[in-house]
DRENTIPA-429440 format. One record per atom (N, C-alpha, C): x, y, z; residue in three letters. Coordinates in steps of 0.02 Angstrom, whole numbers, padded with zeros to 5 digits, always signed. Layout:
XYZAla ...
END
This chain:
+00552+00122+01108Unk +00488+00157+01113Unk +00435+00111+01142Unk +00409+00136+01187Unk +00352+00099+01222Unk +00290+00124+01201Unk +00272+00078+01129Unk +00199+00107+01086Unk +00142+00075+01119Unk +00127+00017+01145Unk +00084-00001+01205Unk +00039+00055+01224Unk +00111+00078+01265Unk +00059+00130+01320Unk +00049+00188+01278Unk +00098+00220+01233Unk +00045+00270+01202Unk -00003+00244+01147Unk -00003+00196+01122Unk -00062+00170+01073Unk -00139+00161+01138Unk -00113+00127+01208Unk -00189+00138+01243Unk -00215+00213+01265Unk -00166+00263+01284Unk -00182+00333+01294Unk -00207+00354+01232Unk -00185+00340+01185Unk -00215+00399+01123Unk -00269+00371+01093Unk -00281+00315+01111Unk -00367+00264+01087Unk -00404+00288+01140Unk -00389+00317+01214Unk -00433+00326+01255Unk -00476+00397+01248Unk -00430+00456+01207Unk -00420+00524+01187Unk -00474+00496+01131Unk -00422+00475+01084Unk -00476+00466+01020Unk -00570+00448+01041Unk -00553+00412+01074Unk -00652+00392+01083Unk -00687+00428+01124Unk -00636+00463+01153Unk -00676+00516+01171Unk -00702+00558+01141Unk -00640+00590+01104Unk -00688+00670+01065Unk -00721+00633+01000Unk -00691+00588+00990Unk -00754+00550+00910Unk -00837+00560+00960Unk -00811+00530+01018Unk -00907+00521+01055Unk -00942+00603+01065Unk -00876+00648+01111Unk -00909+00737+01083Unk -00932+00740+01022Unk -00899+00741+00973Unk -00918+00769+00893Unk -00990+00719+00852Unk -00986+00657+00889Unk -01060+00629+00864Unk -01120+00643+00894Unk -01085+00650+00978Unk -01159+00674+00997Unk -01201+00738+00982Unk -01152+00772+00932Unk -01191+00830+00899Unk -01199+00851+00836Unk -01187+00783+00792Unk -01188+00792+00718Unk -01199+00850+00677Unk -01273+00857+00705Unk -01312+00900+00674Unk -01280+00967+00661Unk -01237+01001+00733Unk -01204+01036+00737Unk -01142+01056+00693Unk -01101+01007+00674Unk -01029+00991+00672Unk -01047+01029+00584Unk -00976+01064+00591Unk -00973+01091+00489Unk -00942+01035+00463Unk -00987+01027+00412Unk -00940+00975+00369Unk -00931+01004+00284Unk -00878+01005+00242Unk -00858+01002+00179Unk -00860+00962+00152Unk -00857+00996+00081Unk -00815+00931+00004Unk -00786+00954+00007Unk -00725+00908+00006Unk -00667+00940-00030Unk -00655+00929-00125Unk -00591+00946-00138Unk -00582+00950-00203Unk -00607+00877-00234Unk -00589+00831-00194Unk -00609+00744-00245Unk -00659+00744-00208Unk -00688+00785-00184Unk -00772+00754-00177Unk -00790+00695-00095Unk -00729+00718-00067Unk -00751+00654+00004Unk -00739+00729+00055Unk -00772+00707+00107Unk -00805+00755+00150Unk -00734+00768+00205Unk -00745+00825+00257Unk -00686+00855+00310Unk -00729+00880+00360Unk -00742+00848+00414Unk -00778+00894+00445Unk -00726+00926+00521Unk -00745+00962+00566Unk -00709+00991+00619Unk -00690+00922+00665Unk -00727+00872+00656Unk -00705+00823+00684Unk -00637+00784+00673Unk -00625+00801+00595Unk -00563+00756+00566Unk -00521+00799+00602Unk -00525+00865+00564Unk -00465+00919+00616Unk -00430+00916+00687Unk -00517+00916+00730Unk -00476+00914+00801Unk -00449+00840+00810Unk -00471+00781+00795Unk -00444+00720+00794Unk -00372+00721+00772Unk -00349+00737+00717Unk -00278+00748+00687Unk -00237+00778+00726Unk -00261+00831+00753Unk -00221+00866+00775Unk -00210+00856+00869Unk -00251+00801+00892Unk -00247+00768+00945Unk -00193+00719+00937Unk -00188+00675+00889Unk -00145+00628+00860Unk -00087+00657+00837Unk -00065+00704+00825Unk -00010+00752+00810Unk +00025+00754+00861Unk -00011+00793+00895Unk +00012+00820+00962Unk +00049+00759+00992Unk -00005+00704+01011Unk +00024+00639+01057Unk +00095+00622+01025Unk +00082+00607+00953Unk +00153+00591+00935Unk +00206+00635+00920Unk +00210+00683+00918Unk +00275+00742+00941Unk +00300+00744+01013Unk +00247+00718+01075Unk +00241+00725+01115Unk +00299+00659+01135Unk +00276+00607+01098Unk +00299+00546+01118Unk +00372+00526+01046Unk +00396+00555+01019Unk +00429+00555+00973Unk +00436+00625+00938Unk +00487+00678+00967Unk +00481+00727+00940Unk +00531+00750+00855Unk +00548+00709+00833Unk +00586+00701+00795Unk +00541+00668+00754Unk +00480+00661+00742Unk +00423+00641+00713Unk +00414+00669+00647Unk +00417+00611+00592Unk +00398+00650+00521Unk +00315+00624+00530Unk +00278+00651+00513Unk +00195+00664+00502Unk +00167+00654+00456Unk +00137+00626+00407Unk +00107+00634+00350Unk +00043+00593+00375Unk +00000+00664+00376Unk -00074+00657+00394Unk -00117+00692+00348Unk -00187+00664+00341Unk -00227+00672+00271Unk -00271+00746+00267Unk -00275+00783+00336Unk -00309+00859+00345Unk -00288+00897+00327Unk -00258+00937+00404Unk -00216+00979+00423Unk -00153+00967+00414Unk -00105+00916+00452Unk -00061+00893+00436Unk -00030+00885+00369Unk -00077+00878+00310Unk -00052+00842+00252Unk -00006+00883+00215Unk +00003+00953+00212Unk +00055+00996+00179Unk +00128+00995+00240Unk +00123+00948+00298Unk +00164+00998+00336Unk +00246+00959+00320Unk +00243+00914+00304Unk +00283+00874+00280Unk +00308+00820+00214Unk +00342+00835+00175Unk +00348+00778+00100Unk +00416+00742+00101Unk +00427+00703+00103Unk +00512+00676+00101Unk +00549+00706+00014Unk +00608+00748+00027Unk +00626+00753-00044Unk +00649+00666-00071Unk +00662+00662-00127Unk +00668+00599-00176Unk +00724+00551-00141Unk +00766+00614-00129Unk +00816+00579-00093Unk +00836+00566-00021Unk +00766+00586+00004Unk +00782+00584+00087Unk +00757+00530+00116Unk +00784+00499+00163Unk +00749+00432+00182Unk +00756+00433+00283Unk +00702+00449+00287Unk +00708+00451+00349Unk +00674+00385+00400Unk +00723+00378+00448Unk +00692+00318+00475Unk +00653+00298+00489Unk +00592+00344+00527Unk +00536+00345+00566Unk +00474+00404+00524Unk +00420+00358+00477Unk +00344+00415+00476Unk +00317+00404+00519Unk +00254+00413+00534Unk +00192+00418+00550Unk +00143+00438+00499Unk +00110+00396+00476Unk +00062+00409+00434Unk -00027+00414+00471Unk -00078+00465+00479Unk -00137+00474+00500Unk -00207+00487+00466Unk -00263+00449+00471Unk -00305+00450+00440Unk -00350+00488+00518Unk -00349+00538+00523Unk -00413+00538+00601Unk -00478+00543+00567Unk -00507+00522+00532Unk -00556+00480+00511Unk -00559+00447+00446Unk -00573+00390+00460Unk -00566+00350+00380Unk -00638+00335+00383Unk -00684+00370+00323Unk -00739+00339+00302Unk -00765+00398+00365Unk -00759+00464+00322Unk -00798+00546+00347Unk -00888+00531+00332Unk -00890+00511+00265Unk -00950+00504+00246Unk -01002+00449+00314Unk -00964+00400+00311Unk -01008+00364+00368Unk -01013+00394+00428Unk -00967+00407+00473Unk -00950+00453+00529Unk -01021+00525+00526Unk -01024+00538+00471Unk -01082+00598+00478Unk -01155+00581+00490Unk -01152+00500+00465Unk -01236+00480+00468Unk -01235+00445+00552Unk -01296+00474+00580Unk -01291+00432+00645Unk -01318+00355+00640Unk -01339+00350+00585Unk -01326+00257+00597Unk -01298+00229+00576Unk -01246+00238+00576Unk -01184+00186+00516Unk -01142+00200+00570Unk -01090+00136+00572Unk -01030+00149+00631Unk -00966+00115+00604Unk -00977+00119+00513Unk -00924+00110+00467Unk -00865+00177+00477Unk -00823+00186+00519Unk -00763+00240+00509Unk -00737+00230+00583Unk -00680+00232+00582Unk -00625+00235+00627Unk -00558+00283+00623Unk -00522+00285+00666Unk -00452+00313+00667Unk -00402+00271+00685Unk -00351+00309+00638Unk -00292+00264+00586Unk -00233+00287+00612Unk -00201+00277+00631Unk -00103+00273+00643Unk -00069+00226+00621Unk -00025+00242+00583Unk +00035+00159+00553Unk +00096+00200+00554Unk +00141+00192+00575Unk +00220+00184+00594Unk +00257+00162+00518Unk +00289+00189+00510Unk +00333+00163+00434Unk +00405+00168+00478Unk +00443+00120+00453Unk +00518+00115+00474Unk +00560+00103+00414Unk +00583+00127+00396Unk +00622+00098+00342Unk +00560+00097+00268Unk +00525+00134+00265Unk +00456+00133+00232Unk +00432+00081+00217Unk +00429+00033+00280Unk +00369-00025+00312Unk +00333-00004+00349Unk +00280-00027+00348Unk +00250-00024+00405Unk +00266-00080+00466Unk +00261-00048+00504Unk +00293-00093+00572Unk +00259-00105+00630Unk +00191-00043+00630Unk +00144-00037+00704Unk +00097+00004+00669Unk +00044-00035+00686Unk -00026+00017+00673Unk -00084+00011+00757Unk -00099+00068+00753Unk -00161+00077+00809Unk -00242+00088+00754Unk -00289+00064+00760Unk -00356+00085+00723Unk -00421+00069+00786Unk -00446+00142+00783Unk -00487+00154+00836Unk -00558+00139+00814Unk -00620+00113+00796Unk -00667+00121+00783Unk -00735+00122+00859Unk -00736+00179+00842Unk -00791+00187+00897Unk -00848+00136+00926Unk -00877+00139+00868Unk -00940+00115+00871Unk -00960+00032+00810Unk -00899+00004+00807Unk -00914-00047+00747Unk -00922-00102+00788Unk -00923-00096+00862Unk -00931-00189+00896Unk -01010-00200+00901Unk -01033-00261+00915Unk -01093-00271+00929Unk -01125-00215+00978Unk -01197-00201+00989Unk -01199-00153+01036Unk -01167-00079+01001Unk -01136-00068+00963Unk -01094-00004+00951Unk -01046+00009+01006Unk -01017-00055+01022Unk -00960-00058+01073Unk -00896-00045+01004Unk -00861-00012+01051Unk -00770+00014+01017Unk -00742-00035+01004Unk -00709-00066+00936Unk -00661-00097+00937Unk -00587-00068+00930Unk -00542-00077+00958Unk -00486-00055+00948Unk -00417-00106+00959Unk -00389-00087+00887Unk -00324-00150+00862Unk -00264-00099+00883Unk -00219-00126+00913Unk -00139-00140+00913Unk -00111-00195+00884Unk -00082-00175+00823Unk -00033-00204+00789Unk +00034-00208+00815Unk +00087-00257+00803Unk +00162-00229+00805Unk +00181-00293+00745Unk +00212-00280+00693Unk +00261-00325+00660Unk +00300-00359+00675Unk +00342-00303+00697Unk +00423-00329+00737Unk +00391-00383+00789Unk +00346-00400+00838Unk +00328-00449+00888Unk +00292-00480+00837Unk +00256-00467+00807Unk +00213-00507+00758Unk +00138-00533+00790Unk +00110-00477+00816Unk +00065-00474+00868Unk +00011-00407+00842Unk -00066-00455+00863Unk -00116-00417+00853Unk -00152-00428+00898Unk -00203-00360+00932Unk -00233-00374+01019Unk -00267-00333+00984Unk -00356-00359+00984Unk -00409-00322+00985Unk -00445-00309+01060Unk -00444-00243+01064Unk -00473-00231+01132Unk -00436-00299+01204Unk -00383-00279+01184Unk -00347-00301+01254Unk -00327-00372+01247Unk -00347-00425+01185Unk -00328-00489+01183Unk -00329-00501+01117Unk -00288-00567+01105Unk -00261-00588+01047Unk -00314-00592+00995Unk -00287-00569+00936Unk -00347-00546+00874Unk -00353-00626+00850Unk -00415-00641+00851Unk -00435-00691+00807Unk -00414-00683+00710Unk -00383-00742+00690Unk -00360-00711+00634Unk -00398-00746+00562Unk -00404-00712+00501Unk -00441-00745+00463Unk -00401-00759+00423Unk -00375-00824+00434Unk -00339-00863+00409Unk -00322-00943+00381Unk -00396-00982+00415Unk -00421-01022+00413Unk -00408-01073+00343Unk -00423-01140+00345Unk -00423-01170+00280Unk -00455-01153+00229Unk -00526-01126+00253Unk -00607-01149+00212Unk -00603-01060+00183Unk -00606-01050+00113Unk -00612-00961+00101Unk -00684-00953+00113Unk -00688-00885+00124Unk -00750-00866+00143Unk -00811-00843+00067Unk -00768-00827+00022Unk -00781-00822-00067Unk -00829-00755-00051Unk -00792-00700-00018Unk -00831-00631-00022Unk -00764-00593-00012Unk -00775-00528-00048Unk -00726-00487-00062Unk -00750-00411-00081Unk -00704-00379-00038Unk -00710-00297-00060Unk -00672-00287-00115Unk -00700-00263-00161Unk -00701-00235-00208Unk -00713-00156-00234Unk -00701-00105-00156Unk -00737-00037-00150Unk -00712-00003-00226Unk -00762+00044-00246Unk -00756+00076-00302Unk -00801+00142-00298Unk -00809+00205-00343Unk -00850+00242-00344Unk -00922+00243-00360Unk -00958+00242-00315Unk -01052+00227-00332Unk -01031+00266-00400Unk -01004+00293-00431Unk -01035+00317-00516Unk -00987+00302-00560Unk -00946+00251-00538Unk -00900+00215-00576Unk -00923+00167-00614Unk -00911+00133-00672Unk -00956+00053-00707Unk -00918-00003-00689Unk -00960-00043-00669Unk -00946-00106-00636Unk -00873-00157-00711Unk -00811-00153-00676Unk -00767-00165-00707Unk -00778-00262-00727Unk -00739-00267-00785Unk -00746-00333-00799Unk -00741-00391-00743Unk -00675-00388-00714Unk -00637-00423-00666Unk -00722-00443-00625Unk -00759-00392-00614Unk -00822-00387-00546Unk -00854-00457-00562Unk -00874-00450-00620Unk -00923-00513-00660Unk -00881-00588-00658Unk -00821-00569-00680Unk -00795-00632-00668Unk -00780-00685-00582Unk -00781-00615-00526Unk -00787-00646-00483Unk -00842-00675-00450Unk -00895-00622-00477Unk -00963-00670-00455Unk -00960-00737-00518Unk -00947-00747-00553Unk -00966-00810-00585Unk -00927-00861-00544Unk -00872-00811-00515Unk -00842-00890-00473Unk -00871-00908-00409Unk -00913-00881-00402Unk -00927-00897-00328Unk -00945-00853-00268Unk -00920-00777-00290Unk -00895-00744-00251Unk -00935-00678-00250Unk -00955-00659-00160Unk -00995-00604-00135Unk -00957-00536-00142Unk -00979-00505-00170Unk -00953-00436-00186Unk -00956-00383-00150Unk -00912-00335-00112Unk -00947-00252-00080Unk -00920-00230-00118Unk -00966-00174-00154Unk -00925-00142-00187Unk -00932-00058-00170Unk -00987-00048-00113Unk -00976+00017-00085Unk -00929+00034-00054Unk -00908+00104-00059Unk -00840+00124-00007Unk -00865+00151+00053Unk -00840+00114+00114Unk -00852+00133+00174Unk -00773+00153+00198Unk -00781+00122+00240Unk -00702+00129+00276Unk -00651+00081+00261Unk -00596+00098+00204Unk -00567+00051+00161Unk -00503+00005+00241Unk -00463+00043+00275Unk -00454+00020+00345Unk -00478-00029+00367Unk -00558-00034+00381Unk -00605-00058+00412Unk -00601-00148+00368Unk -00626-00125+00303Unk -00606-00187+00270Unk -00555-00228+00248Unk -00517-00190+00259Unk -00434-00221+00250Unk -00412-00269+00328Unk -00459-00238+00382Unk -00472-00267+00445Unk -00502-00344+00445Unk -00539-00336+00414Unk -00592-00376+00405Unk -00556-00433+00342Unk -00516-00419+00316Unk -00496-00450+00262Unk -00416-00500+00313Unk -00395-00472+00370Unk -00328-00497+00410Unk -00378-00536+00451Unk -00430-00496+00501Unk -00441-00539+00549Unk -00526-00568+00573Unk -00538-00595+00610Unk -00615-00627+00599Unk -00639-00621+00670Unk -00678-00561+00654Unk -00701-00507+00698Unk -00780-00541+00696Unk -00814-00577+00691Unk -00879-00631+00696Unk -00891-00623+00787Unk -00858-00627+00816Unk -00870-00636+00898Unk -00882-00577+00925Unk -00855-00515+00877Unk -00879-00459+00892Unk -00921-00397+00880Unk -00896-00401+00793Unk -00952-00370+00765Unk -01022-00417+00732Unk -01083-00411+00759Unk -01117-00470+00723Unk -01136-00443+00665Unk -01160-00515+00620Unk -01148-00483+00569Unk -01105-00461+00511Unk -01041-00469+00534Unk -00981-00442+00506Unk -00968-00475+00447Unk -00946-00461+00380Unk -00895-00525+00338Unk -00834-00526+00354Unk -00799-00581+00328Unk -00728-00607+00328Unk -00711-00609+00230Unk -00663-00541+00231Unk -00634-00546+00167Unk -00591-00602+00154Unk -00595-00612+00100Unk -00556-00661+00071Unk -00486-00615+00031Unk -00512-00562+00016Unk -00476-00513-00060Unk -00506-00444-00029Unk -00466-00386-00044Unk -00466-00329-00020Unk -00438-00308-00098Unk -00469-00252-00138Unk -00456-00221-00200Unk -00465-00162-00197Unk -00449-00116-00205Unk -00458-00018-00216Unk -00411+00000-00277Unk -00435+00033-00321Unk -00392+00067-00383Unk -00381+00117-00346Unk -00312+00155-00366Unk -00300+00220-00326Unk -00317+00238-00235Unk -00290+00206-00232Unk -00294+00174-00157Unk -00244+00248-00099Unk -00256+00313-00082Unk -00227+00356-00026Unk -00200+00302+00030Unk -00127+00348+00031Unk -00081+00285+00076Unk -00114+00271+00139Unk -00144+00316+00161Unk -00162+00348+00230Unk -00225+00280+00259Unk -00269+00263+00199Unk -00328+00212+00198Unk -00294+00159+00175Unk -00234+00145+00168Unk -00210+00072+00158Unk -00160+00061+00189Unk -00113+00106+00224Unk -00065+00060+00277Unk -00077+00026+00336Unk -00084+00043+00376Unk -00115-00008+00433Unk -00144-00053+00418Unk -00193-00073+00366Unk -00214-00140+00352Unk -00170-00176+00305Unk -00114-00160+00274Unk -00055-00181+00255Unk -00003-00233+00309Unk -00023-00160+00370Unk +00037-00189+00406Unk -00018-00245+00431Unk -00083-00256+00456Unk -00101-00327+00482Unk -00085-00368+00437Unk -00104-00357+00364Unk -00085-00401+00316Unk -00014-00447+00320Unk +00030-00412+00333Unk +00090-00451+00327Unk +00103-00470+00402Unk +00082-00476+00427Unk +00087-00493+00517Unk +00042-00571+00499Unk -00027-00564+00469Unk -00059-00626+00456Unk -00024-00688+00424Unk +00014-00638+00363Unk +00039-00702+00317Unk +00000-00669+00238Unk -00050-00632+00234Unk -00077-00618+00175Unk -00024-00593+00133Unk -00054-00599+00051Unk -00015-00555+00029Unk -00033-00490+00000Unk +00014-00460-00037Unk -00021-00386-00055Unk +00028-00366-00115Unk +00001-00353-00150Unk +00038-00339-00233Unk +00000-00275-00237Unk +00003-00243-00313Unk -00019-00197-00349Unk -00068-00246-00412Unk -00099-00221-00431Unk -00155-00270-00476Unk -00122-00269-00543Unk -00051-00268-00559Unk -00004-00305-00595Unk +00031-00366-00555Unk +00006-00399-00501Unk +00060-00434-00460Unk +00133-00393-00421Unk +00150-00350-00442Unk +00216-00314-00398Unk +00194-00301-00322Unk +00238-00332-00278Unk +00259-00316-00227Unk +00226-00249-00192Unk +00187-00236-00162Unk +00156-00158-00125Unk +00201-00139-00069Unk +00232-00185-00032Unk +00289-00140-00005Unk +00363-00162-00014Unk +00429-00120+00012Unk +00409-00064+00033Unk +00359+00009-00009Unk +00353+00054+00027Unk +00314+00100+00004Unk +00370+00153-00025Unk +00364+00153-00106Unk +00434+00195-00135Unk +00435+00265-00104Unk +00500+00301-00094Unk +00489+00375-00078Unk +00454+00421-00120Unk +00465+00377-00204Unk +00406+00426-00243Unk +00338+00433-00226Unk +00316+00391-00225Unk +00244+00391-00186Unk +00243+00442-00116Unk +00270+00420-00071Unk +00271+00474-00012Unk +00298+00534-00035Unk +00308+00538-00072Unk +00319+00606-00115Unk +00253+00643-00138Unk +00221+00611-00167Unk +00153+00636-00198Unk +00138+00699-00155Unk +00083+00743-00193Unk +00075+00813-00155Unk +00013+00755-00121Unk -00021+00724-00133Unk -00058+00670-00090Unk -00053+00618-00107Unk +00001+00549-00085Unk +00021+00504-00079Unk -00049+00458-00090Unk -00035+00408-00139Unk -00056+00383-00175Unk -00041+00323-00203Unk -00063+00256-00198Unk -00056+00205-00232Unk -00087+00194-00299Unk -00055+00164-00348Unk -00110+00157-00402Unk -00160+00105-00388Unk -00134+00044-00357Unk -00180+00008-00336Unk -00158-00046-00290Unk -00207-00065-00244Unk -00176-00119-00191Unk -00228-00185-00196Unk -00191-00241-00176Unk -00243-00289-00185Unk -00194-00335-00117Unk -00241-00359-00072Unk -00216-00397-00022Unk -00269-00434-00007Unk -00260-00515+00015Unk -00280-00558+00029Unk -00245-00615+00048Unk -00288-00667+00043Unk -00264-00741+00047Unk -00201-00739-00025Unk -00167-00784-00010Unk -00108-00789-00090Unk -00145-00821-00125Unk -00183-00870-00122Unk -00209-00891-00168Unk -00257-00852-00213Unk -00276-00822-00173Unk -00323-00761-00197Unk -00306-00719-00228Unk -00267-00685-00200Unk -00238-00622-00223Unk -00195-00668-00328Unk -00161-00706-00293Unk -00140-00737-00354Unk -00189-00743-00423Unk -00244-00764-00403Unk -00309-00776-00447Unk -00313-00720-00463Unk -00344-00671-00428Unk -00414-00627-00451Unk -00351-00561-00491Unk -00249-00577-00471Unk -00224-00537-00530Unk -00233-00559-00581Unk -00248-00642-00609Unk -00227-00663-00647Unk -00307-00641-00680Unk -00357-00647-00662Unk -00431-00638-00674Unk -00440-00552-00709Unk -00398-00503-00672Unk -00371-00445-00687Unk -00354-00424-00742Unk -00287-00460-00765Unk -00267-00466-00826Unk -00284-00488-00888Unk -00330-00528-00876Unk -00372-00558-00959Unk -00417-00519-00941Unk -00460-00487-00899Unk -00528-00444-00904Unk -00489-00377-00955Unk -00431-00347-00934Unk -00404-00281-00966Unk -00387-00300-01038Unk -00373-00379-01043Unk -00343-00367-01131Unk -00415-00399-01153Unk -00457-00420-01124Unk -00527-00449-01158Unk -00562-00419-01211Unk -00592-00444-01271Unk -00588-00402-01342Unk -00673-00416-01307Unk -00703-00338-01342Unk -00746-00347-01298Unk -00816-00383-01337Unk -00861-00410-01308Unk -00922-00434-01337Unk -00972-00403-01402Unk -00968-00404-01468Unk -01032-00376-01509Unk -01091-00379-01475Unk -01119-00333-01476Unk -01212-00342-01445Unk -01266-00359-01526Unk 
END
């Protein structure tokens, strides 16, 4: 399969109609859905642009996409098929609706053997200027090209001691949070585009987006597969690691999970190893911690 050339055709599609559907916000219907995160006509026709390409280009294509797509396919328990496609055509709806935020992009990751193996992530408007960045991944080559050349990677000696930590604005700030600021460490804990930061957590995007951080640690409880594979698959292309916030292994991705009526992690944590090593171990005494008399 020559994903190259359809990963640059379907980034060229993608930024296109993302640039139709913003230049008329105001216009565009948008929903809640049942958990409360937004759908607007934009996710739809995007999905179903990304559908199309890959039936087009792999017709033997299993699909599991987060819209439209998301009922059209489930693997039974016991079926294991070689080739998904997993689709987010917009990660981070909520940002995408405000015209000044250029937190949300579009998501493709390839599962083989339920790895991920190739991700494409389109973001329109997140470069300096609100210039497009757009990543091609491949595993198997072990290769990352932002916008046409080799991804700068954040991988460096020196940690950067800032970390996503996304959670629900009406959630309470969990123990683990406090303990990482006492160590040192810059916190986001708004949810934007979890993709976006898992980006930001593989590679060191400073030359392009200004402004930008460099994760050290990437954390989400209940983490939708759809907002965490592709930054999985940079993850393990870098060298990071990625557990569940018991330490277990996050891939492969079990068929129970891709089973889910919406596929679902309980939790992902990827970073530096050293990191990731810590802030489980920081994890674990915050949950058995007897708690403080006032």
């Amino acid at each position: 399969m020559n994903l190259e050339r359809m990963w640059s055709g379907l980034a060229t599609e993608i930024l296109r109609t993302l640039a139709a559907y913003r230049s008329r916000l105001s216009e565009i219907d948008v929903q809640e859905k049942a958990d409360r995160t937004l759908l607007t006509e934009a996710d739809l026709a995007v999905e179903k642009l990304i559908i199309d390409r890959l039936r087009a280009f792999d017709p033997a294509a299993r699909v599991l996409a987060e819209e439209s797509g998301s009922g059209s396919w489930r693997p039974g328990v016991d079926e294991e098929p070689e080739r998904i496609w997993i689709i987010d055509p917009i990660d981070g709806t909520a940002e995408f609706v405000r015209p000044q935020s250029s937190e949300f992009c579009s998501v493709v990751c390839l599962l083989e053997r339920r790895e991920p193996v190739a991700a494409l992530i389109v973001a329109p408007e997140l470069g300096t200027g609100r210039a497009p960045v757009v990543v091609h991944a491949s595993r198997t080559a072990g290769t990352i090209v932002v916008n046409g050349r080799p991804a700068a990677l954040n991988n460096g000696p020196e940690p950067a001691l800032v970390a996503s930590l996304t959670r629900s604005a009406t959630s309470e700030a969990p123990l683990h949070e406090l303990a990482m600021t006492r160590a040192g460490y810059r916190l986001k804990t708004r949810t934007t585009s979890q993709t976006l930061d898992m980006l930001r957590t593989a590679l060191d995007l400073t030359d392009l987006v200004e402004g930008t951080p460099r994760f050290d640690l990437f954390y989400r409880k209940r983490q939708k597969v759809w907002d965490g594979l592709a930054g999985l698959c940079l993850g393990e292309i870098v060298g990071l690691m990625s557990t569940d916030i018991d330490g277990s292994k996050r891939l492969p991705v079990s068929i129970e999970t891709l089973a889910q009526p919406e596929p679902t992690f309980a939790s992902t944590v990827m970073g530096r190893p050293e990191a990731v090593k810590w802030f489980v171990e920081v994890a674990r005494n915050s949950r058995t911690a007897t708690p403080r008399s006032s």
